[in-house]
DRENPA-3360 file (N, C-alpha, C; in nm, 2 decimals, always signed):
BEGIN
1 = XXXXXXXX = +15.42/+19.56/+18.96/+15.31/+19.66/+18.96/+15.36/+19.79/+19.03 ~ +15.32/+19.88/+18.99/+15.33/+20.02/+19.04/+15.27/+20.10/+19.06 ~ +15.30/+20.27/+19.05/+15.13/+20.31/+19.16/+15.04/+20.35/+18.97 ~ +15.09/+20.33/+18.86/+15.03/+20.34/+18.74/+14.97/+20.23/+18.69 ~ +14.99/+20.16/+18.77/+14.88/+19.98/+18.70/+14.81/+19.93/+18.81 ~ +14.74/+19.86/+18.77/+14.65/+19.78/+18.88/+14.59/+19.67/+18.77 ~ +14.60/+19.59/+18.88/+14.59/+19.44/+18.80/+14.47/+19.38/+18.88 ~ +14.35/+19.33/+18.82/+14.24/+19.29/+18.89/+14.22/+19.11/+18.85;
9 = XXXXXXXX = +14.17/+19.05/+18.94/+14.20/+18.91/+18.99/+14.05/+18.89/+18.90 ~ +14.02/+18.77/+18.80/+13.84/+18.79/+18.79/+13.87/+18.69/+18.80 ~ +13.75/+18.60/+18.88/+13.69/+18.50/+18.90/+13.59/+18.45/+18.83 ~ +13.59/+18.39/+18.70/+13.43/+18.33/+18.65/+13.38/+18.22/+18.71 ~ +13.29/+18.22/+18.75/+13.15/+18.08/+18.76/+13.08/+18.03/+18.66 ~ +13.08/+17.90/+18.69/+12.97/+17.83/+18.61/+12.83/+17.90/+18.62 ~ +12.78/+17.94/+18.51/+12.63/+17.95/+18.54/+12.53/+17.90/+18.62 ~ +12.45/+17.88/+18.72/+12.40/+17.87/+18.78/+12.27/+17.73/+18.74;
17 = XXXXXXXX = +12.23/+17.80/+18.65/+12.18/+17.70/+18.54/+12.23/+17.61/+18.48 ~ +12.35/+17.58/+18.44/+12.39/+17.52/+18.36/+12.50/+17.37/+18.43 ~ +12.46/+17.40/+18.51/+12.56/+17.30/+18.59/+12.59/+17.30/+18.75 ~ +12.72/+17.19/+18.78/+12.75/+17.22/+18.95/+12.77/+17.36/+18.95 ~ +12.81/+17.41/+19.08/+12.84/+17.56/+19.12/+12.96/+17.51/+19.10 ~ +13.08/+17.63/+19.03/+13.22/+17.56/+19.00/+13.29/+17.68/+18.93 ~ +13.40/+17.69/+18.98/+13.47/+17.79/+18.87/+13.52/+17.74/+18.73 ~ +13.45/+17.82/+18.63/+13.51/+17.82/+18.50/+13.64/+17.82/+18.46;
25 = XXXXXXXX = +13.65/+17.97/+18.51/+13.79/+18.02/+18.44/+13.85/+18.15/+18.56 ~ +13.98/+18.18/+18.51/+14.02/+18.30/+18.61/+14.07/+18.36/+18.49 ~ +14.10/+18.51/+18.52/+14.15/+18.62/+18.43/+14.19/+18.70/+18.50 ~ +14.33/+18.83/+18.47/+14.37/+18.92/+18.52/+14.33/+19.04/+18.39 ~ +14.22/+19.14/+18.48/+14.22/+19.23/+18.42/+14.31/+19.36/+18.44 ~ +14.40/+19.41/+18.30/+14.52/+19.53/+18.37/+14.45/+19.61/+18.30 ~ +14.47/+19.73/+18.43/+14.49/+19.89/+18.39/+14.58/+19.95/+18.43 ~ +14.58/+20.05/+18.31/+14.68/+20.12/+18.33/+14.73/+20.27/+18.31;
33 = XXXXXXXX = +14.75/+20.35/+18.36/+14.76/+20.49/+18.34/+14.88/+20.51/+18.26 ~ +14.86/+20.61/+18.18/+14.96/+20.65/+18.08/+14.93/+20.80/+18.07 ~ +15.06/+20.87/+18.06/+15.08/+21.02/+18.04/+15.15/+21.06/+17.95 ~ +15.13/+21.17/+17.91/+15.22/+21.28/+17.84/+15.28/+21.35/+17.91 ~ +15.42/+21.36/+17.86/+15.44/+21.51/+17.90/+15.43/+21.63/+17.83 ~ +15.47/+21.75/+17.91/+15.45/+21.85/+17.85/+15.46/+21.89/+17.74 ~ +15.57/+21.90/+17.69/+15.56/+21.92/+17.53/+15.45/+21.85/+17.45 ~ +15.49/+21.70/+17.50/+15.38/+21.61/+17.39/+15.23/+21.63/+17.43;
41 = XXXXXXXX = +15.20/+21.74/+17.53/+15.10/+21.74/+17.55/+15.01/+21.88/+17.47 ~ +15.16/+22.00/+17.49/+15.12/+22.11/+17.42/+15.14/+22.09/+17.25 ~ +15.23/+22.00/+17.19/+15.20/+21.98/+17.04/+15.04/+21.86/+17.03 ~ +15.01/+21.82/+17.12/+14.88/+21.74/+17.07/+14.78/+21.84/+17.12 ~ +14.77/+21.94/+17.20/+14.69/+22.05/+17.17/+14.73/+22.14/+17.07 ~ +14.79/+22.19/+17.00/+14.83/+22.22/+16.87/+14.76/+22.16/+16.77 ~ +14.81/+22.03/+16.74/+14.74/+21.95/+16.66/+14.57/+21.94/+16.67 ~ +14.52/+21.97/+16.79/+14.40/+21.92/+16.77/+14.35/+22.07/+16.74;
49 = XXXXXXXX = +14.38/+22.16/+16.76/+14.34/+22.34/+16.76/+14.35/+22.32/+16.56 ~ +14.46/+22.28/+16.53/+14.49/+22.29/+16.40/+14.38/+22.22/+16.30 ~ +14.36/+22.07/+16.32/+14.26/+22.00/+16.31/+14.12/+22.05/+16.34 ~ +14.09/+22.12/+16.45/+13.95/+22.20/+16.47/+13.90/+22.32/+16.36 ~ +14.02/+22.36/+16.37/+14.01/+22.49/+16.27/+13.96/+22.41/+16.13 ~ +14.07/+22.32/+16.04/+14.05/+22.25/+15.95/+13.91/+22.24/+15.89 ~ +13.85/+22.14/+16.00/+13.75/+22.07/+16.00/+13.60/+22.17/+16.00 ~ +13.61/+22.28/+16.11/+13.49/+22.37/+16.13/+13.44/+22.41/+16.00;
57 = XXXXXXXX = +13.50/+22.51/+15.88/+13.43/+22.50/+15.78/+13.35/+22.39/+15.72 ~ +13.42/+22.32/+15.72/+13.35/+22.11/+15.67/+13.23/+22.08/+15.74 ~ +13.25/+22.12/+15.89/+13.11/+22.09/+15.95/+12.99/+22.17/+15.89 ~ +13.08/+22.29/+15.91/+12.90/+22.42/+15.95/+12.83/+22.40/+15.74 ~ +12.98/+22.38/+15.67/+12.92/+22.36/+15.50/+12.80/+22.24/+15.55 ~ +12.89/+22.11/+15.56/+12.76/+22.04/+15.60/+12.63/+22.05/+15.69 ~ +12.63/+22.12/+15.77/+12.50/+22.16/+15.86/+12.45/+22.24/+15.74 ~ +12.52/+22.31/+15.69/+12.40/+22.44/+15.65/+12.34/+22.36/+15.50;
65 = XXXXXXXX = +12.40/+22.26/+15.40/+12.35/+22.12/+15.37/+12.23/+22.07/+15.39 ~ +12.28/+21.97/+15.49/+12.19/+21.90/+15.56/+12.08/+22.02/+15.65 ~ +12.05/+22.13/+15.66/+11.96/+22.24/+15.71/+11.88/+22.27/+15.56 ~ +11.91/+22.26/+15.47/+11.87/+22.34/+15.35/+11.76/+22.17/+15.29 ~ +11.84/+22.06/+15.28/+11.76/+21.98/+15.26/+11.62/+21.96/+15.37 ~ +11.64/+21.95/+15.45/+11.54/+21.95/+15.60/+11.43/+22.04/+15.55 ~ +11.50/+22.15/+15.52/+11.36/+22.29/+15.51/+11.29/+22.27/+15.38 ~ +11.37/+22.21/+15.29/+11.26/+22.16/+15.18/+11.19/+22.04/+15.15;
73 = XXXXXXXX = +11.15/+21.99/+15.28/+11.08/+21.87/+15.30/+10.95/+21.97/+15.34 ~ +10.81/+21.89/+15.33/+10.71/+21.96/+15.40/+10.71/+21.92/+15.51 ~ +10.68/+22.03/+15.59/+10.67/+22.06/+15.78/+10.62/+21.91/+15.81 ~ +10.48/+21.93/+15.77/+10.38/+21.81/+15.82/+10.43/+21.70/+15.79 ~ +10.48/+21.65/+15.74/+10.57/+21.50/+15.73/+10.69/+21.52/+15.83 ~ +10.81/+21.65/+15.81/+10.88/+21.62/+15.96/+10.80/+21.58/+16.07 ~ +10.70/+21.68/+16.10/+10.63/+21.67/+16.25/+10.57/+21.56/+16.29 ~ +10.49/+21.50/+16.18/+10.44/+21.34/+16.18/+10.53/+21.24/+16.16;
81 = XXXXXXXX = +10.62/+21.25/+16.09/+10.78/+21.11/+16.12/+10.80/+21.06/+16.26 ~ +10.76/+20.93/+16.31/+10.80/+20.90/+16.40/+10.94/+20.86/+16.43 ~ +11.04/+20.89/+16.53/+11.19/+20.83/+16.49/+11.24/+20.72/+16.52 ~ +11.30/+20.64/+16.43/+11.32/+20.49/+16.53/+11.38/+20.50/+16.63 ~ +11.40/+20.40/+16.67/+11.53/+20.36/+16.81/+11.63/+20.39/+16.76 ~ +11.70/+20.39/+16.88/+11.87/+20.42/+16.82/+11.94/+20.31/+16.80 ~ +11.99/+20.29/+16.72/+12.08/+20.15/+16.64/+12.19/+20.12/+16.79 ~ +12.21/+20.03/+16.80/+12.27/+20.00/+16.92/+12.44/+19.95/+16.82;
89 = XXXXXXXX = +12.50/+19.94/+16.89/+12.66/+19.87/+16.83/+12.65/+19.73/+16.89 ~ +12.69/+19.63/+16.83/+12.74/+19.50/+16.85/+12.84/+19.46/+16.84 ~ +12.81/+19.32/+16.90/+12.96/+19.29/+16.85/+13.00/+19.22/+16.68 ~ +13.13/+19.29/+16.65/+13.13/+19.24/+16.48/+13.14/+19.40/+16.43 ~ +13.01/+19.52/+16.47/+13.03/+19.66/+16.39/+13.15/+19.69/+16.35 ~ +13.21/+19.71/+16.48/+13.36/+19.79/+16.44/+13.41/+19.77/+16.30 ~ +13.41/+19.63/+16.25/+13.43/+19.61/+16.11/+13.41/+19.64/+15.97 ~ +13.26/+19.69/+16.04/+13.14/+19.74/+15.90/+13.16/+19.84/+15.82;
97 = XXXXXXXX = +13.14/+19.87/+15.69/+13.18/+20.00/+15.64/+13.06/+20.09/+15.67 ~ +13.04/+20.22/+15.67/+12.96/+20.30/+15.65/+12.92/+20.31/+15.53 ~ +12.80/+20.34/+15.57/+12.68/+20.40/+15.45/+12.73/+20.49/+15.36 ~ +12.68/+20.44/+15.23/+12.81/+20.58/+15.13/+12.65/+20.67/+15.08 ~ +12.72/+20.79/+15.11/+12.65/+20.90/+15.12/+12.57/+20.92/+14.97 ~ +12.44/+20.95/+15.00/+12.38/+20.94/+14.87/+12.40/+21.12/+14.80 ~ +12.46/+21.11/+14.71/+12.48/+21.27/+14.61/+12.35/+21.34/+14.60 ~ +12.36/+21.44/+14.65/+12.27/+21.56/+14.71/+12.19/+21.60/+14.52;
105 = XXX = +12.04/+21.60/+14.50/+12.05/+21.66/+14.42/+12.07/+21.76/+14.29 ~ +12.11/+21.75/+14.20/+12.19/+21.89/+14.16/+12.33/+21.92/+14.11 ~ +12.35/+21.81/+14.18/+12.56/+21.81/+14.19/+12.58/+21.75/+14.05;
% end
């Protein structure tokens, strides 16, 4: 170990409910710090400056999109839409495909 890791001791218990008091299981949780250096730090700000640029027309087309459809909805249905909850992540998502984007009418 060095001053860039740290290694943490876990202790599980039996549930309280479910049995004697008793340890389960043990686990070492590691962290660990990791760096760049300089260079690889000024080429991955490059890269991401490069990728920003890229990308910003892509967004503001899509806002101004998704803005244009929004305004041709009637007001009083936005204002009266209640919005659901926010979809929480589980475990398993990471796996799932995304929603395929329904074609804008017109196209």
């Amino acid at each position: 170990m060095n001053a860039f890791e740290q290694n943490d001791v876990v202790v599980y218990l039996v549930p309280e409910d479910r049995g004697d008091h008793d340890v389960s299981s043990v686990s070492v949780q590691q962290h660990r710090l990791l760096s760049l250096g300089v260079d690889e730090a000024s080429k991955l700000k490059a890269l991401a400056s490069e990728l920003r640029g890229r990308l910003r027309p892509v967004i503001e087309s899509e806002k101004a999109r998704v803005l244009a459809v929004a305004r041709a909805r009637p007001m009083d249905a936005l204002y009266s839409q209640v919005d659901p909850p926010p979809g929480l992540a589980r475990r398993g998502d990471e796996g799932k495909a995304r929603r395929a984007r329904r074609p804008a009418q017109g196209r």
